[in-house]
Each structure stands twice: as structure tokens, then as C-alpha cells.
C-alpha positions as CSV (number, residue, x, y, z in Angstrom):
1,X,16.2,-150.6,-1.6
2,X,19.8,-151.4,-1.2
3,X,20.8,-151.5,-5.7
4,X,23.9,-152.6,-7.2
5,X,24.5,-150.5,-10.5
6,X,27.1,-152.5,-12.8
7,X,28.8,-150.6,-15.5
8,X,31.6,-150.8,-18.1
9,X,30.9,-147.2,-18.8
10,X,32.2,-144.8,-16.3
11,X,33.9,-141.8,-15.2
12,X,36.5,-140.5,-16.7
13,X,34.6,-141.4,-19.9
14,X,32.5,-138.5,-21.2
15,X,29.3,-139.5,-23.3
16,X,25.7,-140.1,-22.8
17,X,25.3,-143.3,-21.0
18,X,28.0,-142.3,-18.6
19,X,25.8,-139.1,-17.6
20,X,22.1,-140.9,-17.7
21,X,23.6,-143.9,-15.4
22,X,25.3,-141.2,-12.8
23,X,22.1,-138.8,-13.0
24,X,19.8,-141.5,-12.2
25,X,22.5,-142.7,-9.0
26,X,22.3,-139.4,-8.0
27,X,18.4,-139.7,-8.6
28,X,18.5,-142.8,-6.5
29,X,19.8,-141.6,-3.8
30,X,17.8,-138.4,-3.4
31,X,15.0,-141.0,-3.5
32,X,15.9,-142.8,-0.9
33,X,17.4,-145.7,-2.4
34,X,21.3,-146.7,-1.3
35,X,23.1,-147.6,-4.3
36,X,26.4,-148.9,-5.2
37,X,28.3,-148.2,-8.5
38,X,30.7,-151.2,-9.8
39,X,32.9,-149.3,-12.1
40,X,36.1,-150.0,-13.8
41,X,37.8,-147.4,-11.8
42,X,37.7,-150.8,-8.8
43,X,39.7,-152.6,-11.4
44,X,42.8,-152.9,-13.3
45,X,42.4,-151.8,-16.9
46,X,43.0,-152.2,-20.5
47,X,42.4,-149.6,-23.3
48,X,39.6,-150.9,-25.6
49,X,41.0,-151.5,-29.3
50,X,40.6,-148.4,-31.2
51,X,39.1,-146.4,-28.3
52,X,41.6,-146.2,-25.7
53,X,39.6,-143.5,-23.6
54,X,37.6,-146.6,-23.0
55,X,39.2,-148.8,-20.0
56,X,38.1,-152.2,-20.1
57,X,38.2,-154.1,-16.5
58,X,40.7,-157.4,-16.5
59,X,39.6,-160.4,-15.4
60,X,36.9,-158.7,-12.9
61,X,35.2,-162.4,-11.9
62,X,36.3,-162.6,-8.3
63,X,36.1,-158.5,-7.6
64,X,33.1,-158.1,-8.7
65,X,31.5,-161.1,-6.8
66,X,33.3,-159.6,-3.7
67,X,31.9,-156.4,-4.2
68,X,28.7,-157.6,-4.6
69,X,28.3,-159.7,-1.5
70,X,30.1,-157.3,0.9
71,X,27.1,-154.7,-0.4
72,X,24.5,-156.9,-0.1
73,X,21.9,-155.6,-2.3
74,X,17.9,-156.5,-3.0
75,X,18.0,-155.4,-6.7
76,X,20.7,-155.7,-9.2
77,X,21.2,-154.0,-12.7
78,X,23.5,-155.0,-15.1
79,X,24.2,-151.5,-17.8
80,X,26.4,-152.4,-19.9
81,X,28.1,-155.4,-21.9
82,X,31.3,-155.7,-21.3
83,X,34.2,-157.3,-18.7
84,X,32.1,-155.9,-15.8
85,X,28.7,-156.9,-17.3
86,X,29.6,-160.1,-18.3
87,X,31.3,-161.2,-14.4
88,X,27.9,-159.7,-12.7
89,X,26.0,-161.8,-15.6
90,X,28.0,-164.9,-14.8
91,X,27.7,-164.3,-11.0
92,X,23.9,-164.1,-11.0
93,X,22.8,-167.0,-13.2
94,X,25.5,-168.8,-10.9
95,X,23.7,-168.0,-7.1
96,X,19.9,-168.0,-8.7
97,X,19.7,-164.2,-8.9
98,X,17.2,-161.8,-11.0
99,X,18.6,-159.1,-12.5
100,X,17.7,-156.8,-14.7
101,X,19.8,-154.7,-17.9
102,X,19.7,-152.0,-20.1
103,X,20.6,-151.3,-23.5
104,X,22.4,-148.0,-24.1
105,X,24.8,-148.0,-27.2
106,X,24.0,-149.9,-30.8
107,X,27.5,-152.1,-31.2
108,X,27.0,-154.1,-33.9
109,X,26.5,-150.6,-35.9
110,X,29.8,-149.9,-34.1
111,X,31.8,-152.5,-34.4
112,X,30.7,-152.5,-38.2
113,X,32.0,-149.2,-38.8
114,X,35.7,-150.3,-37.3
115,X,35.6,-153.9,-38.3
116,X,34.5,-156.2,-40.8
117,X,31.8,-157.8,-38.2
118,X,28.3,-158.6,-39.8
119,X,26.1,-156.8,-37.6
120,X,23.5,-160.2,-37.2
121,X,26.4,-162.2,-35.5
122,X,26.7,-159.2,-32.9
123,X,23.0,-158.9,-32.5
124,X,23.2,-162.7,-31.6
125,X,25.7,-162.3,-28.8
126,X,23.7,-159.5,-27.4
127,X,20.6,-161.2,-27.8
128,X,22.4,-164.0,-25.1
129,X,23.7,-161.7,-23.1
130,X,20.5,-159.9,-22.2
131,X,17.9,-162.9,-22.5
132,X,18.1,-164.0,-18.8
133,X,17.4,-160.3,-17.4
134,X,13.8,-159.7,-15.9
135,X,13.8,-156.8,-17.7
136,X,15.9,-154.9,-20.2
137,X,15.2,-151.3,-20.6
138,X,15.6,-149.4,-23.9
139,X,15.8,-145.9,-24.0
140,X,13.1,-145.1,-26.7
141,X,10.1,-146.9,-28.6
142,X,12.5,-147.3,-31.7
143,X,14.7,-149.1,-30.2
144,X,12.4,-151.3,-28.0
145,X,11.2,-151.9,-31.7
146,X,14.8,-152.8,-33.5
147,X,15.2,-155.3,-30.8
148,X,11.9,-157.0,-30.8
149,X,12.2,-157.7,-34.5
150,X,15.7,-159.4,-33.6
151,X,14.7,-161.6,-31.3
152,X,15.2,-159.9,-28.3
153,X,12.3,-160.2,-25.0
154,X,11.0,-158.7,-21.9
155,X,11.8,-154.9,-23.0
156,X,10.5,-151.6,-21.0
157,X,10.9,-148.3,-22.0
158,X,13.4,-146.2,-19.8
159,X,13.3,-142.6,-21.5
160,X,15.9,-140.0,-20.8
161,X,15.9,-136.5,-19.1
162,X,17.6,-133.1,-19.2
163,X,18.7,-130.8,-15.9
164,X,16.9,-127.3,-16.8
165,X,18.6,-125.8,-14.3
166,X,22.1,-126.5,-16.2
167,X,20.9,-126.6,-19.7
168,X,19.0,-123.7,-20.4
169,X,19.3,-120.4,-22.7
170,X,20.9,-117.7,-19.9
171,X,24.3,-116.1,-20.7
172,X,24.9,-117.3,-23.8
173,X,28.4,-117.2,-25.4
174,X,29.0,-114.3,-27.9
175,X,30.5,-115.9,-30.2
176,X,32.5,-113.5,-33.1
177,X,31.9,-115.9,-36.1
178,X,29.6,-115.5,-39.1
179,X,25.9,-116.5,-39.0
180,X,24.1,-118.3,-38.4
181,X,26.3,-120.6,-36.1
182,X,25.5,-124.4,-36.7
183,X,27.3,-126.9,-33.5
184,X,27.2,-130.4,-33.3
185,X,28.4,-131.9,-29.4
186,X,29.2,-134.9,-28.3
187,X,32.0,-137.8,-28.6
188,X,34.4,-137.1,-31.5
189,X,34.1,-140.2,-33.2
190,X,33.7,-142.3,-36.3
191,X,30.8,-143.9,-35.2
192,X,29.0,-140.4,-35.0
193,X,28.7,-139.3,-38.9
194,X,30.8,-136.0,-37.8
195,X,31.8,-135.6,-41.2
196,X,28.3,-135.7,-42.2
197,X,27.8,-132.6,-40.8
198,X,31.5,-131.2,-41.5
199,X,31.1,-131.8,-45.3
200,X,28.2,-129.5,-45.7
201,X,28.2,-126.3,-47.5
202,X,26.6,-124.0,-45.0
203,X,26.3,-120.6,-44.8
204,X,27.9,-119.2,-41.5
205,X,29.9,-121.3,-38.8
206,X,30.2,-124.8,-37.9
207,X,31.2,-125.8,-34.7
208,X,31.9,-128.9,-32.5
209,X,31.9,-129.0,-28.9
210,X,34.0,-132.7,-27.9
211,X,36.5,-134.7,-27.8
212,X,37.2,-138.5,-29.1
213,X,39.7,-140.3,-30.7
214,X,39.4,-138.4,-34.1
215,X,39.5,-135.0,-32.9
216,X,42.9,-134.3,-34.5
217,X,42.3,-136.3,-37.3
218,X,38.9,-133.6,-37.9
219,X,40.8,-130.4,-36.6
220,X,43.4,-130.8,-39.2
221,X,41.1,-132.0,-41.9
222,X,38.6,-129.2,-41.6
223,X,40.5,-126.2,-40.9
224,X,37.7,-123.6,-41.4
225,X,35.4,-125.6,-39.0
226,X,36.0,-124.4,-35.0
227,X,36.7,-127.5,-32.6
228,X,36.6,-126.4,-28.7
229,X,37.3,-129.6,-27.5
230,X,35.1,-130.9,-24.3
231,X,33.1,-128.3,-22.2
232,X,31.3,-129.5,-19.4
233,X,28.2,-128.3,-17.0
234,X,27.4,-124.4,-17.8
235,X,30.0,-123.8,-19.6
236,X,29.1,-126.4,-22.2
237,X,25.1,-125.2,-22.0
238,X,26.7,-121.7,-22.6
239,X,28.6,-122.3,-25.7
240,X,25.3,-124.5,-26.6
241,X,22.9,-121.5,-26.4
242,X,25.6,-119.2,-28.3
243,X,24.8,-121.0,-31.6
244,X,22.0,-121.1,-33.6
245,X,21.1,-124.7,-35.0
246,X,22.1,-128.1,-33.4
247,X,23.3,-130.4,-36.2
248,X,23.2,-134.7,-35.3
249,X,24.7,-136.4,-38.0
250,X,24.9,-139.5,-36.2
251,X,22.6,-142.5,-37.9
252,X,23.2,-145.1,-35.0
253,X,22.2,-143.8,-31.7
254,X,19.7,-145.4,-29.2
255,X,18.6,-142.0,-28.3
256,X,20.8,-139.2,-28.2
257,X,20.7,-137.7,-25.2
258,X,22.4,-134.8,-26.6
259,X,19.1,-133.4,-28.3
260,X,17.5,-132.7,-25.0
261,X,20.7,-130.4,-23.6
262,X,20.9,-128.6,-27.2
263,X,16.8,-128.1,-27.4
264,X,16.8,-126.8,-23.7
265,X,19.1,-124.1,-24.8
266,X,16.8,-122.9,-27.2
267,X,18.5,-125.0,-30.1
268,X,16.2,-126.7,-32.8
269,X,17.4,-129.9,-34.6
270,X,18.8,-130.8,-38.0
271,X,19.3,-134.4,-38.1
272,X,18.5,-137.5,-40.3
273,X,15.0,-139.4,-39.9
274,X,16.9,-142.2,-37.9
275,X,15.9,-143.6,-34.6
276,X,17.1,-141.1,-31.9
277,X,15.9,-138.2,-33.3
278,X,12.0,-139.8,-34.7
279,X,12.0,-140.5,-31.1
280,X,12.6,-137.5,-29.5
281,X,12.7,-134.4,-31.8
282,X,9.0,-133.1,-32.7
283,X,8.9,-132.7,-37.0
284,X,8.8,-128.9,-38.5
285,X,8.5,-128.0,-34.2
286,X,11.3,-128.5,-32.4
287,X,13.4,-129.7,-35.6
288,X,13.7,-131.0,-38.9
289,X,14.6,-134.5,-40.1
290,X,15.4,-135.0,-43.4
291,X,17.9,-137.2,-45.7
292,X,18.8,-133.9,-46.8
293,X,20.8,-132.5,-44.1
294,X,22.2,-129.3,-45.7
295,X,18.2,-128.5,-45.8
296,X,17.3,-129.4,-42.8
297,X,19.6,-127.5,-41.2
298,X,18.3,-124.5,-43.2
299,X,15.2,-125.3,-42.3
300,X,15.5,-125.9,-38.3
301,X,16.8,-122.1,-38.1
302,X,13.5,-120.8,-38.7
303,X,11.7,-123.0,-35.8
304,X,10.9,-121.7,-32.5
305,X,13.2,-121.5,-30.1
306,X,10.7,-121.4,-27.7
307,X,9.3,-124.8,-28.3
308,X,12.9,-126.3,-28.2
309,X,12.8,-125.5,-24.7
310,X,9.5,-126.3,-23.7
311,X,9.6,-129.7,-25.5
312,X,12.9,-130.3,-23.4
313,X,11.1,-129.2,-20.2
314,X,8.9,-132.9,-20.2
315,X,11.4,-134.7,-20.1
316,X,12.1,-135.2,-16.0
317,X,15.1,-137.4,-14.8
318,X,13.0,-137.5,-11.7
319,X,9.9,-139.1,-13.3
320,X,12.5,-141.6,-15.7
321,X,14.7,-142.6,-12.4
322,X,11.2,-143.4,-10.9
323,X,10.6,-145.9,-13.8
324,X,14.0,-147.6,-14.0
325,X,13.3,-148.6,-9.8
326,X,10.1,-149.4,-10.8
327,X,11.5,-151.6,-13.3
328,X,14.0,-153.7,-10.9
329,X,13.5,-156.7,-9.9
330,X,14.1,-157.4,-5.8
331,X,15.2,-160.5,-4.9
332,X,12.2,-160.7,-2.1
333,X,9.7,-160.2,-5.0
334,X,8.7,-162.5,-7.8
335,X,10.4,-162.6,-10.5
336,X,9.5,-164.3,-13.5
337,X,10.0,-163.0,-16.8
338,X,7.0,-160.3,-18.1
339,X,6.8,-161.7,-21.6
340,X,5.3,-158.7,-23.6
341,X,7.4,-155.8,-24.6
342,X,4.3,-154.2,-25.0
343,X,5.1,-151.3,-22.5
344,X,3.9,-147.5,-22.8
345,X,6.3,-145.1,-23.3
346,X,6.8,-143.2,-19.6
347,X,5.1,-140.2,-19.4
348,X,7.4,-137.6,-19.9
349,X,6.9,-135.0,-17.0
350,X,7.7,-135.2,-12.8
């Protein structure tokens, strides 16, 4: 099947949905599927107010519709919400075209947290955006949830998966800190809770493994905590399997993709009972949740290491890619919408 992949988030961002929507290209394509990314690196750009890592396309109407037509695809998928979401949106309803999209990132919680925006008039413009798609996939059973009880419709589950053959416990780092070594990775932002995490009186080393707009802000604030800044591939499943408890403060992601990588190095979880982690982490097994954090943390370094990584194991980018083709909607095939959001959550092995 000939797919167009449309996406606001992209290379050289570094975060979560930027490495599920290239995995599952990649996926794809190994599959036999010949895909097409539309990306803002095809357009001029604008930094995105208070996150300039972010570029946002600029008036990407007539590009993308060229794009689109010169690839001629059966199946198109709409990721993300923005400049580049919006034109494929727009260029869709306008030539009697299914589609289909996803949910990644919570950004009415976001916006909140940078701007007086009440998070039901953000839900509301979401809810528009995605109520034409076929389909919209949601990474977990929490969120599929969230949305239903805002309105949202035609939701399937597309679950996450983690590359063993990276993320996995061999050469570790030595690190030469006091234990036990806590880390928290991922984007270095307001939106994640960092200081959560940074404010606790632990016993040992904290770490964070990242970078984002308030990296300096934290590095100067915290000067007994050790920032690395970004590590990517081995090196960053490395300095992962050096530590000795993986800490996500963050109350308002849609899955966290991040818990996989750290549990596949062997790490268990301390985190908050929030949806991400009821999701994915396995209570007083793989890690502890808790509104406590300090104790959670203290208890997740008593948990198997072991069952981190065989919890991690299930979860197959193979089997998930499978699901989000499955999910599609060709323009050869009927396409009316599947009302009930009722689906199962994808079994979570090849």
C-alpha cells in the first residue's frame, strides 16, 4: 500500500512521537508498504512560541497538496495537529478523502501549563480536528478513555514498542557517583514535572539524560543533580542501564514511551498513578506508582530487574506497526466511520 505519513513532529526534534512515527516508517517499509513522510523539514519554518526546537511549517496549503498528489497514495494518516495536519485535514475533506489520525501528545495539559488556556476549550478544537478521521488511534486504554468521556469517537488502540536489540542491559556505564543512582530521560521541559523528581530528598544520585528548553534553567538551579544533556541509540541505553531506578515525574503523558527503553535496561519505575504509567508499568513488578514519589522511588529499587526486561520484551514495534496498517483506511475500501471505541488493547508480542 502506497501511505502518506503527515507530521508536525519531526526530525531534528528528539522525543517520543518523533521516534514511534519514524520506527513504525521504518516498520512500513520492511513490510512492504511504500510510505512517504510530509515533514516540516519540506517547508519553511517558524519556531513554536516558547519551544523554539519545535519548527512550525508556514502556510503549507499548496505544498502539501502537491506533495500529496505527485505521491499518489491509497491510505493517508494525519499524526499530528498542527500547520502540516491541519493543510492535509483541509485537503482531504476538500477532494472526498478518508483519512485517518492519531493522538500522541495531551496539549490542552500543555498549553495550560504555559498559558492561561482552559483546557475544555482546547479539548474542543481537538475534538474538531479529529472528528472526520476513520479512525484515530490512541496510544493506551487511558487515553482511548480520557477522550471518550470528552466527546471524542471512532478510537483504536495503537500501543507502543521498544528495540531490544538497542535498549537492553549490556555494557552498562560505570558511573562514579553515590548509590543508588536514580535518572529520569527525556525532553527537558516544563511540561514534564522534572522538578518533581529534582526536589526529592534521595539518598544517592540523581540524574537526567535530555535536553529542552529548560535545561539551563535546571542545571543552574540544581547544582548537585548531574545533567548529560541528550544521548542517543546505545549510548543512551548505556547510561540507562548504569543507574539504578528510572524516575517519571511527568503527570500528562499519553503513554511515555520512555518506560519501555528504561525497563528494557533492567530499570524498574517510580512514577505517579497517572495515565502513562497505569498503562504500561506492572504495580509492586516492574515498578511502583504512588503519590508519594520519594517512596516509590525507594520502593522500585527493590523490584526485579529481571521482570523490567521481560515486561519490555512484549511489547513488539513489529506487532504495533501491523495494527496501525491495519487500522488505515484505503481509499479503494469502505470507509465509513466504525462508531464504537470499544477496541481491545493489541496484543502485546510479534
Amino acid at each position: 500500500m502506497r501511505i502518506a505519513l503527515v507530521t508536525d513532529a519531526w526530525q531534528p526534534q528528539v522525543n517520543g512521537v518523533v521516534r514511534t512515527l519514524n520506527t513504525t516508517l521504518q516498520h512500513l517499509t520492511l513490510a512492504g508498504h511504500t510510505v512517504t513522510a510530509v515533514t516540516p523539514l519540506d517547508f519553511k519554518t517558524m519556531p513554536c512560541p516558547t519551544y523554539p526546537d519545535i519548527r512550525l511549517a508556514l502556510w503549507p496549503g499548496r505544498g502539501v497538496a502537491r506533495r500529496l498528489e505527485a505521491f499518489a497514495p491509497e491510505a493517508i494518516h494525519i499524526a499530528t495537529e498542527g500547520p502540516l495536519g491541519l493543510a492535509a485535514r483541509r485537503y482531504c475533506l476538500r477532494h472526498g478523502l478518508p483519512f485517518t489520525t492519531s493522538f500522541h501528545t495531551q496539549f490542552p495539559e500543555y498549553i495550560r501549563l504555559r498559558a492561561p488556556v482552559p483546557v475544555a476549550w482546547t479539548y474542543a478544537l481537538l475534538r474538531r480536528f479529529h472528528a472526520p478521521a476513520v479512525r484515530t488511534m490512541v496510544p493506551t486504554p487511558g487515553q482511548r478513555d480520557k477522550l471518550l468521556a470528552r466527546g471524542f469517537e471512532n478510537l483504536r488502540l495503537w500501543s507502543r514498542g521498544v528495540d531490544t536489540t538497542i535498549f537492553n542491559p549490556d555494557d552498562p556505564v560505570h558511573y562514579d557517583l553515590p548509590r543508588p543512582i536514580a535518572i529520569y530521560m527525556g525532553r527537558v521541559a516544563v511540561e514534564k514535572n522534572i522538578e518533581a523528581f529534582l526536589d526529592l530528598p534521595l539518598v544517592g544520585s540523581k540524574l537526567v539524560i535530555g535536553d529542552g528548553p529548560d535545561l539551563e534553567r535546571l542545571r543552574a538551579r540544581y547544582p548537585g543533580c548531574h545533567f548529560t544533556g541528550p544521548k542517543f541509540g546505545r549510548e543512551l541505553a548505556r547510561h540507562l542501564a548504569g543507574g539504578d531506578v528510572f524516575v517519571f515525574p511527568s503527570r500528562t503523558d499519553t503513554f511515555g514511551l520512555v518506560l519501555l527503553e528504561a525497563m528494557a535496561c533492567g530499570l524498574p519505575v517510580a512514577a505517579f498513578p497517572v495515565q502513562g504509567p497505569v498503562d504500561v508499568v506492572t504495580q509492586g513488578e516492574t515498578g511502583v506508582l504512588s503519590e508519594d514519589l520519594g517512596a516509590a522511588v525507594k520502593q522500585a529499587l527493590g523490584l526485579s530487574r529481571e521482570a523490567c526486561m521481560a515486561l519490555a520484551r512484549g511489547y513488539s514495534w513489529t506487532r504495533c506497526t501491523a495494527d496501525f496498517a491495519s487500522y488505515l483506511a484505503p481509499f479503494d475500501a469502505p470507509h465509513s466511520p466504525v462508531r464504537d471505541a470499544s477496541a481491545l488493547v493489541p496484543e502485546r508480542t510479534a
